[in-house]
C-alpha positions in Angstrom: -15.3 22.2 49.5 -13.7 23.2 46.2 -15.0 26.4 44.6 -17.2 27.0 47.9 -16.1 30.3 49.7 -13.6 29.8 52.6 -11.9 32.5 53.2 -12.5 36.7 53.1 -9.7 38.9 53.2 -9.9 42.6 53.1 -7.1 45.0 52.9 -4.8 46.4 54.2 -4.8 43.8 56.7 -2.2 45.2 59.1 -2.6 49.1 58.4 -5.9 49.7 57.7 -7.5 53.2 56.7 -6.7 56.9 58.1 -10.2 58.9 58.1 -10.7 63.0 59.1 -13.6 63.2 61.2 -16.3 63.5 58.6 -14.4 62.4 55.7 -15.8 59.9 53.3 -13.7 56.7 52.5 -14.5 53.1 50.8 -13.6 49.9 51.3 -11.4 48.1 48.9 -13.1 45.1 47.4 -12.6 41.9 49.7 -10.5 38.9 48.3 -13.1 35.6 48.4 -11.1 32.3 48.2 -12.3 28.6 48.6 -10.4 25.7 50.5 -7.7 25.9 48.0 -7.1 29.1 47.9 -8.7 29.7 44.4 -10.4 33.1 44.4 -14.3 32.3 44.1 -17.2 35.1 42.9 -18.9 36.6 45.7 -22.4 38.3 44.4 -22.5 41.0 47.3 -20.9 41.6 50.5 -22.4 43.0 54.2 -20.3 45.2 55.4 -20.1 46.0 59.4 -18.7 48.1 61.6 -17.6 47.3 65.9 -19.0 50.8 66.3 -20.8 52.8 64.2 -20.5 55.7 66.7 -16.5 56.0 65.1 -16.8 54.7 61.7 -20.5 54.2 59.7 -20.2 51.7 57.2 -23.1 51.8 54.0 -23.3 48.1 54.5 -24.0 47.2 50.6 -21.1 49.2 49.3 -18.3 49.6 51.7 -18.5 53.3 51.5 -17.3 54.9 54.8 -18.2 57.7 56.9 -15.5 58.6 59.7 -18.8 59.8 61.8 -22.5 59.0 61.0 -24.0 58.6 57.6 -27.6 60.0 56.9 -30.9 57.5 57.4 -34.2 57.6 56.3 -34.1 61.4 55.5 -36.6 60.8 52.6 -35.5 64.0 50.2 -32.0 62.6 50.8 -30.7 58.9 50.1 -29.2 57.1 52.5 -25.7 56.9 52.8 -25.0 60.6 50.9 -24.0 62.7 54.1 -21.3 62.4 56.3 -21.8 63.9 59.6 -19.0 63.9 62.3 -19.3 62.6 65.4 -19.5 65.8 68.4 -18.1 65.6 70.3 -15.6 63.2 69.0 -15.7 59.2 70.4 -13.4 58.9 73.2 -11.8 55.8 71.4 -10.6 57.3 67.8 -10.0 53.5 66.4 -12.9 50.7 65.2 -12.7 47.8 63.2 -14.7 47.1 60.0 -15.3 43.4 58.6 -16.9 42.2 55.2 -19.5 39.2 55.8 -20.3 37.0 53.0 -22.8 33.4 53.0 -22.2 32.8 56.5 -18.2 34.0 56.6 -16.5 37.1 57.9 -13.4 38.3 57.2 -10.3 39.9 58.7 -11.0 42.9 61.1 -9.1 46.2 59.3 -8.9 48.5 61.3 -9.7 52.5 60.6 -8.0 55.2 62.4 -10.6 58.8 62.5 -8.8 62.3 63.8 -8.7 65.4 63.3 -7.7 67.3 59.9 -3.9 66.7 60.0 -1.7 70.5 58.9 1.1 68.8 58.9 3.9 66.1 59.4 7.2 66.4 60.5 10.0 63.9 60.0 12.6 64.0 63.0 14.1 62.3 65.9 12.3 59.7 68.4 10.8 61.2 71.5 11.9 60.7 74.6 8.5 60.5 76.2 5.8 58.4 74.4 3.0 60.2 77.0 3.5 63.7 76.2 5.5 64.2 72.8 4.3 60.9 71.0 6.4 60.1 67.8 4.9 57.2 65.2 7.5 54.6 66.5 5.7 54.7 70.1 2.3 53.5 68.5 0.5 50.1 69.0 0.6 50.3 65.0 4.5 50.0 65.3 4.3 47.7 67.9 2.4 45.5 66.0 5.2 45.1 63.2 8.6 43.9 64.0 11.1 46.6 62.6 15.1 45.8 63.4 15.9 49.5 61.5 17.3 51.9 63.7 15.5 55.2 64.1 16.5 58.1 61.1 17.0 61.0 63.0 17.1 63.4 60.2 20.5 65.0 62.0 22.8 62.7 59.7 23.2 60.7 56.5 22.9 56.8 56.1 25.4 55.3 54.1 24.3 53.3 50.9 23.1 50.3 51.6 22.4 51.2 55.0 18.1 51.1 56.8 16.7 53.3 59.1 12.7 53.8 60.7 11.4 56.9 59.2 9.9 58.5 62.4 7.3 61.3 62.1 5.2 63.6 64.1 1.4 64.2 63.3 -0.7 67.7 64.3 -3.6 68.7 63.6 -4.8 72.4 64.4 -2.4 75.7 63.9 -0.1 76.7 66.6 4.1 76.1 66.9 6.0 73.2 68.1 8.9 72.9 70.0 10.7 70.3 69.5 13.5 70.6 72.5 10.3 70.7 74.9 7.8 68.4 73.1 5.0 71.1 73.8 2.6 72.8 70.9 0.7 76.2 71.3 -2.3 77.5 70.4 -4.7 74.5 68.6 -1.9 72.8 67.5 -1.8 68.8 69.2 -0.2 66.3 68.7 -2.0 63.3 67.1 0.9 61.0 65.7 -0.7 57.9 67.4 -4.2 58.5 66.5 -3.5 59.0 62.7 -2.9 55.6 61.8 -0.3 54.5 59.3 1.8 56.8 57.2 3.2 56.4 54.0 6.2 57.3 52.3 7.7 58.6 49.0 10.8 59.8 48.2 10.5 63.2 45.8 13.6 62.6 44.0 14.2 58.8 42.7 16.9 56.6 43.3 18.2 58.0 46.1 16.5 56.1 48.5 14.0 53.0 48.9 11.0 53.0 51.5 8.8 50.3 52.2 5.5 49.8 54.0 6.9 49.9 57.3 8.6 53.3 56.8 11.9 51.8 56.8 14.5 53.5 54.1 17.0 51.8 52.6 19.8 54.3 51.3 20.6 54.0 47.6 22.6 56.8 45.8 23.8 59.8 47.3 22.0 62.5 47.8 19.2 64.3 49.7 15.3 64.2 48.8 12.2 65.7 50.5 9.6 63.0 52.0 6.4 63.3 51.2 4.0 61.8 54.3 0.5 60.4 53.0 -2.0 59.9 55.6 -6.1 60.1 55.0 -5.7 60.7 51.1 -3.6 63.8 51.8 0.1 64.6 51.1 2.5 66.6 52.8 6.5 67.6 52.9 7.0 66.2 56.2 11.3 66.4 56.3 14.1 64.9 54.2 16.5 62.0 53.9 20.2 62.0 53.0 22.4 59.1 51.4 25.7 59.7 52.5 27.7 61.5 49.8 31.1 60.8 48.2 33.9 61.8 50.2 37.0 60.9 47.8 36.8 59.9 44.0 40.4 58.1 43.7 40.8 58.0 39.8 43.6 55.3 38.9 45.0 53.2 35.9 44.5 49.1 36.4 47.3 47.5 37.4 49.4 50.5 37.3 50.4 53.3 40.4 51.2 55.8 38.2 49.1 58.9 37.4 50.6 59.7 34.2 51.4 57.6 31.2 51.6 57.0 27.3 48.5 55.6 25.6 49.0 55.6 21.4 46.1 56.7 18.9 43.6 54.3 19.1 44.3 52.5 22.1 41.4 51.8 24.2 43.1 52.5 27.7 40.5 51.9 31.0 40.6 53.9 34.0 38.9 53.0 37.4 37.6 55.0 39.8 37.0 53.6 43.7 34.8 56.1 45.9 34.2 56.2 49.3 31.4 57.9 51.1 32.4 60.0 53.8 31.9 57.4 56.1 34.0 55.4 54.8 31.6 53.3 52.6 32.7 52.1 49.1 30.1 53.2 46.6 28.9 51.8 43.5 26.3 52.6 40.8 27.5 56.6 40.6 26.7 58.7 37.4 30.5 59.8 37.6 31.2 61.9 34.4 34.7 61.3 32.9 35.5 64.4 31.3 38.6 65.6 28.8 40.7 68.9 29.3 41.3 67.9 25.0 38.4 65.9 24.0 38.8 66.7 20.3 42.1 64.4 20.4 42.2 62.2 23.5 38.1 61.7 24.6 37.0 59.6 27.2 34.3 57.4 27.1 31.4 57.6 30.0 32.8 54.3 31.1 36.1 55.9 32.2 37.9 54.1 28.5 40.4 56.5 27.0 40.8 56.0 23.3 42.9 58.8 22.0 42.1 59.7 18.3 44.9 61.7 17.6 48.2 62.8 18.9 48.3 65.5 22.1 47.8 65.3 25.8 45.2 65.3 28.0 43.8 65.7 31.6 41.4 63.1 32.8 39.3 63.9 35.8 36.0 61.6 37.0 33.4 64.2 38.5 30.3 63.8 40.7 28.6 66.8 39.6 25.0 67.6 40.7 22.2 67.4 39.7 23.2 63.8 38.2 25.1 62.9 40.9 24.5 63.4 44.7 21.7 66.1 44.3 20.2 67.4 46.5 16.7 70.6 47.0 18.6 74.0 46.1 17.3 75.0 49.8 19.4 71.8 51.1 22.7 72.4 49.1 25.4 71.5 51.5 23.6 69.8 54.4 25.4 66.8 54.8 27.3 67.2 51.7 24.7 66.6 49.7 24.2 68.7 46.3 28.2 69.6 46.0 30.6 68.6 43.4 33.2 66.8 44.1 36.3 66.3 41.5 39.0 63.2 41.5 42.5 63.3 41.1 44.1 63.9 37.3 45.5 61.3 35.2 47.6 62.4 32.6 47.7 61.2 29.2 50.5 62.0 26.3 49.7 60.4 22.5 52.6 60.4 20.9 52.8 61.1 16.5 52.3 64.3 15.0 49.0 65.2 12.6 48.0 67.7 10.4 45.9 70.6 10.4 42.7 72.3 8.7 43.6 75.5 9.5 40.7 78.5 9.4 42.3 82.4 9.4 39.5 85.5 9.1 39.8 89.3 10.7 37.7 91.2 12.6 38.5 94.0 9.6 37.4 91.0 6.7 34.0 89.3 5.1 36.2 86.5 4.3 37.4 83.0 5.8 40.4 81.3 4.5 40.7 77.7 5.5 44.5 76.1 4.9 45.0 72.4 4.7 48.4 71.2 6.2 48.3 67.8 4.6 48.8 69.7 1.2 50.0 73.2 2.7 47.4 74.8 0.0 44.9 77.5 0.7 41.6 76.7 -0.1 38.8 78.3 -1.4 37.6 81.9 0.4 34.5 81.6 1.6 32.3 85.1 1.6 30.6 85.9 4.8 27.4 87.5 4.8 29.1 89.9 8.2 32.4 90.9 9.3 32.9 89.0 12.2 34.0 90.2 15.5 34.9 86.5 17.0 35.5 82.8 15.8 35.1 79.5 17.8 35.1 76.1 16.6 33.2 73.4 18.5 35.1 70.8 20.3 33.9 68.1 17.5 35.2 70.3 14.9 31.9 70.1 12.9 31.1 73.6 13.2 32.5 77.0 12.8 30.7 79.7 15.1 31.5 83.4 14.3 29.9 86.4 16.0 29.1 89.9 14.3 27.5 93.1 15.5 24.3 91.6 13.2 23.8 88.3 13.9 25.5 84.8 14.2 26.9 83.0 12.0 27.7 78.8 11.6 30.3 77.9 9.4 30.3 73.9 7.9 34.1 72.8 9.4 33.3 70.0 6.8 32.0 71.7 3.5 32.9 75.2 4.3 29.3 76.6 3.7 27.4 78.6 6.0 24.5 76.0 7.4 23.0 78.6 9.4 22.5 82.4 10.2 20.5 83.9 13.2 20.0 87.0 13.3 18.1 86.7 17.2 21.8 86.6 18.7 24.0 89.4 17.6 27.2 89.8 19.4 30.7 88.1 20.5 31.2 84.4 20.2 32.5 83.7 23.5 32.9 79.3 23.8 31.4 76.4 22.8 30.9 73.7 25.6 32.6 70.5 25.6 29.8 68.3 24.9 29.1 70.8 21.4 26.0 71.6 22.8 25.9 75.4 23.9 27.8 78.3 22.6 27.7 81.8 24.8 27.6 84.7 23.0 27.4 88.0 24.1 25.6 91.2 23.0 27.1 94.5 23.7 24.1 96.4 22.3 21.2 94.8 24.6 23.7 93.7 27.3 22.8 90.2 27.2 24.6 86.6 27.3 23.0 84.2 25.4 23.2 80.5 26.1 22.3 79.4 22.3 21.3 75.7 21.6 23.9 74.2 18.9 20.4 73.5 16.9 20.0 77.5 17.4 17.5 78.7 20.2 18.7 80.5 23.0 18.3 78.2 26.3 19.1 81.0 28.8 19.8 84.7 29.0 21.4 87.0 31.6 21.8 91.0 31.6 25.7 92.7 32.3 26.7 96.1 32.6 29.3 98.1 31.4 31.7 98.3 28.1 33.7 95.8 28.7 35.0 93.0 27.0 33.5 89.3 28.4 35.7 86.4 28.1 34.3 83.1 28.7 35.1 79.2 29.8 33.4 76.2 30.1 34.2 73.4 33.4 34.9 70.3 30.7 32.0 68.5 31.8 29.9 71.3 30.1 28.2 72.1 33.5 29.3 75.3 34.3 30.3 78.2 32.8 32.3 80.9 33.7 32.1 84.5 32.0 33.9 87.7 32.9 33.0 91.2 32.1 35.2 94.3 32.9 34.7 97.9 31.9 37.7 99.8 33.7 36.8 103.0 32.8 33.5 103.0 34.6 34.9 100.5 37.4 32.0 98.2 36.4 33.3 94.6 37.0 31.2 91.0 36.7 31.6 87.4 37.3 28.9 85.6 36.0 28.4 82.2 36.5 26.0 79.6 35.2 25.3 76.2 36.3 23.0 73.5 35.3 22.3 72.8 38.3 21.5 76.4 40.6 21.2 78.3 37.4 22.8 82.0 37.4 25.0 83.9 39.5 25.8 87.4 39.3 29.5 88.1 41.3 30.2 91.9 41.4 33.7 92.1 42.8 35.3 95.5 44.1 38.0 97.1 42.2 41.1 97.7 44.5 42.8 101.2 46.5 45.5 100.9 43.4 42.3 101.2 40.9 42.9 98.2 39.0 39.9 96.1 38.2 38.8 92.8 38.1 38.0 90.3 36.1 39.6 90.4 33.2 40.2 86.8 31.6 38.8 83.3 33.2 40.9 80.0 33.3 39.5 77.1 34.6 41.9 75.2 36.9 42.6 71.1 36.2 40.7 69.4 37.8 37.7 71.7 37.5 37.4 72.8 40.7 37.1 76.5 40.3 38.3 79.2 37.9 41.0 81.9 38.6 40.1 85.7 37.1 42.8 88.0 35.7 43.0 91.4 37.4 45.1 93.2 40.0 44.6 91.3 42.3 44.4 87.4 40.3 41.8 86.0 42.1 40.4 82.5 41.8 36.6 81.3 43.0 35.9 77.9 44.6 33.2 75.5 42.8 31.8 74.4 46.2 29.3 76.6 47.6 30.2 78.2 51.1 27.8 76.7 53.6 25.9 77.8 56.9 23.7 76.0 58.9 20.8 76.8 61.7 18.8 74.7 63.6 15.3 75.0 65.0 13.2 72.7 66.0 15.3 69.8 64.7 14.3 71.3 61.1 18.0 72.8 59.5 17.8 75.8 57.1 20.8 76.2 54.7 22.2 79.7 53.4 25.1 79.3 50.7 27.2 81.5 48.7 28.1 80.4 45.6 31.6 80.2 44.1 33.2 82.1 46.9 36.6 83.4 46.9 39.3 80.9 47.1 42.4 82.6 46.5 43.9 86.0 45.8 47.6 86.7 44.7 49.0 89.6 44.1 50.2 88.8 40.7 48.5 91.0 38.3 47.3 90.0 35.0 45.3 90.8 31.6 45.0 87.6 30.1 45.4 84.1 32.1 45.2 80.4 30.9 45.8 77.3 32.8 48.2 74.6 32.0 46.6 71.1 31.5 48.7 69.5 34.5 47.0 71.4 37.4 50.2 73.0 38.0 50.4 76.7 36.9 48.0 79.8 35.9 49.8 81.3 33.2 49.3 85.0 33.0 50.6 88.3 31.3 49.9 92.3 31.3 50.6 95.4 30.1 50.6 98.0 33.1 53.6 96.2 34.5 55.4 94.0 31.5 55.5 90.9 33.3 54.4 86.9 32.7 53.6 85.9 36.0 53.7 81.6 36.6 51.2 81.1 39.5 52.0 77.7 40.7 49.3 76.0 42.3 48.5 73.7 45.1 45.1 72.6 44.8 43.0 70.8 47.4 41.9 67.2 46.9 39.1 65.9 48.7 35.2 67.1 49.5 33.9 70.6 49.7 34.3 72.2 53.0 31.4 70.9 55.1 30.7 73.9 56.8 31.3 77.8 56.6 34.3 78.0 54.7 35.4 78.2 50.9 37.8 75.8 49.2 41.5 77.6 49.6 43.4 77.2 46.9 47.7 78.0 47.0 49.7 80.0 44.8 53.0 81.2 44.6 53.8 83.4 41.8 57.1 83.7 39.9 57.6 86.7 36.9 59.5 87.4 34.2 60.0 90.4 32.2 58.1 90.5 28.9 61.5 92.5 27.2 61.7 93.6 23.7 58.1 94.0 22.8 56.1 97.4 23.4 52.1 96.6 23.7 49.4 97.6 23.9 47.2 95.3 24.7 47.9 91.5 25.9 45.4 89.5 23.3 46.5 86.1 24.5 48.5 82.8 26.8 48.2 80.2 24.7 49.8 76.8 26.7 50.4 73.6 25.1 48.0 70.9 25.7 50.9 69.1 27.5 51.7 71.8 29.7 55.4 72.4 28.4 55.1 75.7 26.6 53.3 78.6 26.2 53.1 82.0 24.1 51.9 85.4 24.6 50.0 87.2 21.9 49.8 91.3 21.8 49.0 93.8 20.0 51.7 96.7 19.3 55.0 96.6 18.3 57.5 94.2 19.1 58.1 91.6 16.4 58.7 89.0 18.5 57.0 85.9 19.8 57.4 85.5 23.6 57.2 81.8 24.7 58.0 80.2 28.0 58.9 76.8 29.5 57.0 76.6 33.0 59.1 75.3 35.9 58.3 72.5 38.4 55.1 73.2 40.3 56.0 74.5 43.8 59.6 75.5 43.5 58.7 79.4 43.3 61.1 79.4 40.7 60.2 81.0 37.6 60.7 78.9 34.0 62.2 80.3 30.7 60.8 82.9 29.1 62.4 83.3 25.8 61.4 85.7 22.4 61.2 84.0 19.3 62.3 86.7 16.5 59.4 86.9 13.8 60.7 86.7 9.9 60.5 89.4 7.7 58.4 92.7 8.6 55.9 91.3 10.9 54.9 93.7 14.3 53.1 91.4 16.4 51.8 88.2 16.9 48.1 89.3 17.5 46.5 86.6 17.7 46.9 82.4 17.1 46.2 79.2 18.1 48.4 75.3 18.6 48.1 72.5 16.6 46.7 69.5 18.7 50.1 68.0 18.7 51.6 70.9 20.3 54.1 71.4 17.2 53.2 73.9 15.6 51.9 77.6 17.0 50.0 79.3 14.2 50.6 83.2 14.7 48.8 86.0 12.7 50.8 89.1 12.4 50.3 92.5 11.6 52.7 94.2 9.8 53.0 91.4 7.4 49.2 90.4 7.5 50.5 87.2 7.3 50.4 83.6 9.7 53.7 82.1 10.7 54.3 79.0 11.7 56.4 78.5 15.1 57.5 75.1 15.5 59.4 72.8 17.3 60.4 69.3 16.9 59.4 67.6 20.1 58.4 68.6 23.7 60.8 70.7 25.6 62.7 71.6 22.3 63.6 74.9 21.1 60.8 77.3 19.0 61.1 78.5 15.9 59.7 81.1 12.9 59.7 78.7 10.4 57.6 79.4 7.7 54.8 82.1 6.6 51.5 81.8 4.8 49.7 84.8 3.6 45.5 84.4 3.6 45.2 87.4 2.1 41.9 88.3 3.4 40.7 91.4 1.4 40.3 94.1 4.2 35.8 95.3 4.0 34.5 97.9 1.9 33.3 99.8 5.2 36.7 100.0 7.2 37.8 103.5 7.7 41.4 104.6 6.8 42.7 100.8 6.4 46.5 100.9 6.1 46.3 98.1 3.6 43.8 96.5 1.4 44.5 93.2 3.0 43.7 92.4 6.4 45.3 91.5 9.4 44.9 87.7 10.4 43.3 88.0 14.0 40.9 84.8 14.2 42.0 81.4 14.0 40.8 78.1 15.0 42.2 74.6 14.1 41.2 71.0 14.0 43.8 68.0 13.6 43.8 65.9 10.1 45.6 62.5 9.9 49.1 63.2 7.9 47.4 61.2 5.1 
């Protein structure tokens, strides 16, 4: 009859409740429909249980007692204590109903054991009897599951199911998992447990539904958690097959370099596979810029240059956004390494102007110049001398370091927006993405990682008296900083990643006493960074991986950025050329450029043991005509076709080389360009975005010259000089001139009108 109860249904229907002996529970509230299915009120329900000697049931509230609950006590009320059954009931498994007006509902069935210490996630037994796993269960025989087992010894591919399969123990003891035996208390009690349930620690990695079947989503590795009698625990982890290749390509087109003009919206595609084979979709690739300021790339993969330069164009899969993994599980699988695709090249044709910003290390002042009128503006009066000057990538702000705090410069209105005085020291770089500068302080021996906003995000302690040099990966994930003191032999590598946090690398110096590191360039595509020293030396952005297994459970030991090449090439100052092809270094001990010309690997991280190995053969030339004393600079063109040296000394001349073909251990053209007038050295400078114009300071002259050229490949020239005139401080001992020399420069491109 309509609106006359029918039916009872309690849940879960299939699973039904996991109880410790002597732990309380409760009954979900039954579901009371009538003929039609329309739920119905039910005053009050009489609950029952098959035997009370396993489960006791308060038969007016549900409430359950995996055991026997107290009666007629007087002092106590009924239903309050939970006593366990001892010993246990033989059968561990009862079924409870819900009665209501002359209907009973669906049998549920609840599962009593011992306290369970733990869960393990790992491959099916062989032998039901004696090692039981939670597939051999009448449970799972009661559900029909087409999934294959998960062993936990492999990854699935996305897209791809697999049974979940656990062990259950209660008590203390060891297992061993290639004999199926426990010792001391510990036993097995995986089919006596009743149903499990599983969630995935890290989301959208991987999809698990009642019936402990995982469907692989994204890659990457998670722990899984195993819920059984309103208790949690880490019981293994899962792996979605990582990418493998990252093939980065232009529609419609085979090439891997091409023209795209200001403004253009050009779209790249990337295909990866997994490393089965698997095509995957739905990645959080990063597209990243070797020149965002003038060619950016949009998170979609759309290049729309904004002015005239080149570019390198990489798609990364970079954890912790893509294919993470737990830090103790880095590598396992493949799981939580980077992985970089192939370079596409991109040339803007046009030329721009430049805003222009000159200041000293000897000066209070800052000059900026604007190219589109070829005036000087206004100097703006700094509240420091500064000891270091770098502009952010978006060319909003000016960041300069002094001995007493830092200072930010307005690239727009030329004010100073902010001072801190909590991080004194060297500007080193400003990340790609304009939100982190490094600085380091040489008093406290610390490297700041300073919020854009101001606030420092990180710290780390060097040693030494060295100077530290620094460079960002372009995706603003890593950075690399170098610290070298040679006169105490104390040497540093630190790195710092997003994802694993610090590293501290303390290489050796070598029998011939140089030391090492001197200068960082990150190679294109980002997948490491070599170090300038005697030996060069490069380190490998995947971690170095070892594996050992016991009891089917896989612990992980890495090192991180391990060695991946060492030439013998040695050098003060490096910088690598935007094409991939060349580490471009020079130095003073033996008066040579050396052109390492690279081969780098393409493909995933090594999957086991070994560090990438990157290939270099290096060709030199002799740095004639100049006497320094220090090598200040390599300054390459964004489009790989030229590059100067900068010194300090005497010399007046500008070296400048034309790198050779990649792989033909022949050396390219190294050339000096003769400076006007009574100029000593180029000390310091920086390129237009256009690659036109290199904008030297000189001392000697205290003045900036402007080395041009008319196109790629073409000849350079001194062409023209601007003085700044920077008015040398107050508190600079013995100056040789009232005006100082021009030693920090940075630039950002201006339309020609």
């Amino acid at each position: 009859m309509v609106g006359q109860l029918n039916s009872i249904v309690m849940q879960p229907v299939i699973y039904g409740i996991s109880l410790n002996y002597g732990q309380i529970g409760q009954l979900s509230t039954p579901t009371a429909t009538d003929c039609k299915a329309t739920v119905v009120t039910v005053k009050a329900y009489t609950y029952g249980s098959q035997n009370k000697a396993i489960v006791d049931v308060n038969p007016s509230t549900g409430a359950l007692c995996a055991g026997t609950w107290n009666r007629n006590l007087n002092v106590i009320p009924d239903y309050t204590v939970c006593t366990a059954t001892n010993p246990p009931a033989s059968n561990s498994m009862t079924y409870l109903t819900a009665e209501a007006n002359g209907v009973t509902s669906n049998p549920i069935p609840v599962y009593t054991h011992p306290v369970v210490t733990s869960v393990l996630l790992g491959t099916p037994t062989a032998n039901c009897t004696t090692d039981p796993t939670t597939n051999c269960c009448p449970l799972a025989a009661a559900n029909t599951i087409t999934a294959p087992a998960y062993s936990g010894n492999s990854c699935i591919s996305q897209g791809s199911t697999g049974q979940l399969v656990a062990r259950v123990f209660a008590g203390t003891g060891t297992y061993d998992a290639t004999t199926g035996t426990t010792t001391g208390t510990l036993q097995n009690i995986s089919c006596q447990a009743g149903h499990l349930t599983y969630t995935a620690n890290t989301s959208g990695l991987v999809s698990i539904d009642e019936n402990g079947v995982a469907t692989a989503e994204l890659p990457g590795s998670t722990v899984i958690t195993a819920s059984v009698s309103n208790a949690g625990s880490s019981a293994g982890f899962f792996s979605t097959c990582p990418p493998a290749s990252i093939n980065l390509s232009v529609p419609n087109s085979s090439s891997t370099a091409l023209s795209v003009n200001q403004n253009y919206a050009q779209p790249l595609t990337a295909t990866v596979l997994d490393t089965r084979g698997v095509t995957l979709t739905g990645l959080s690739l990063e597209y990243v810029s070797t020149t965002p300021t003038t060619i950016p790339v949009a998170s979609t993969g759309i290049v729309t240059p904004s002015y005239p330069g080149a570019a390198s164009i990489t798609a990364i899969c970079q954890p912790a956004t893509c294919n993470p993994s737990p830090f103790n599980q880095i590598g396992l699988f493949g799981n939580g390494k980077p992985l970089a695709s192939n370079a596409i090249d991109i040339t803007t044709p046009g030329t721009n102007s430049t805003l222009l910003y000159i200041a000293s290390t000897d000066s209070r002042y800052l000059v900026p110049v604007d190219f589109t009128t070829s005036t000087l503006g206004t100097a703006v009066q700094l509240p420091y001398v500064p000891n270091s000057m770098v502009i952010s990538e978006d060319g909003t702000s000016i960041y300069m370091g002094s001995s007493t705090e830092l200072m930010v410069v307005s690239a727009s209105t030329d004010g100073i927006t902010r001072q801190d005085l909590t991080v004194p020291g060297t500007v080193l770089a400003v990340s790609p993405d304009n939100s982190t500068v490094v600085i380091a302080d040489a008093a406290r021996k610390l490297i700041y990682l300073e919020a854009a906003a101001g606030g420092v995000t990180s710290e780390y302690g060097w040693s030494g008296n060295g100077t530290p040099h620094a460079q960002w990966t372009p995706d603003s994930a890593t950075v690399y900083i170098t610290v070298s003191d040679p006169t105490t032999s104390s040497d540093q590598l630190l790195v710092y990643s997003t994802f694993t946090g610090w590293n501290n690398i303390t290489p050796t110096p070598n029998s011939t006493g140089g030391n090492y590191p001197l200068d960082v360039a990150v190679t294109v595509p980002s997948i490491g960074a070599y170090l300038a020293g005697s030996p060069t030396t490069a380190v490998g952005y995947c971690p170095a991986s070892t594996f050992t297994t016991t009891n089917d459970q896989t612990t992980v030991t890495n090192i991180f950025n391990p060695q991946a090449d060492s030439n013998t090439a040695v050098t003060d100052r490096i910088a690598a050329t935007n094409d991939g092809k060349h580490i471009l270094g020079a130095a003073v001990s033996n008066m040579l450029l050396s052109d390492l010309q690279l081969t780098l690997p393409t493909g995933p991280c090594p999957s086991s043991g070994d560090a990438l190995s990157f290939t270099s053969v290096a060709t030199t030339s002799a740095l004639s005509g100049i006497t320094p004393t220090a090598i200040t600079g390599v300054f390459p063109t964004s489009d790989s076709t030229a590059a100067v040296v900068t010194y300090t000394g005497t010399g007046g001349v500008l070296p400048w080389y034309a790198p050779s073909s990649a792989g033909t251990a022949t050396p390219g053209t190294l050339t000096n360009i003769t400076l006007s007038g009574t100029a000593i050295a180029p000390v310091a400078g920086v390129w237009s975005t256009d690659n036109l114009t290199f904008y030297a300071g000189t001392s000697g002259d205290n003045l900036v010259h402007l080395i041009t050229r008319s196109a790629a490949g073409s000849t350079l020239s001194d062409s023209k000089t601007i003085a700044p005139n920077l008015p040398i401080d107050p508190n600079i001992t013995n100056p040789t001139s009232t005006i100082a020399v021009p030693n920090l420069m940075v630039q950002k491109p201006r339309k020609t009108t």
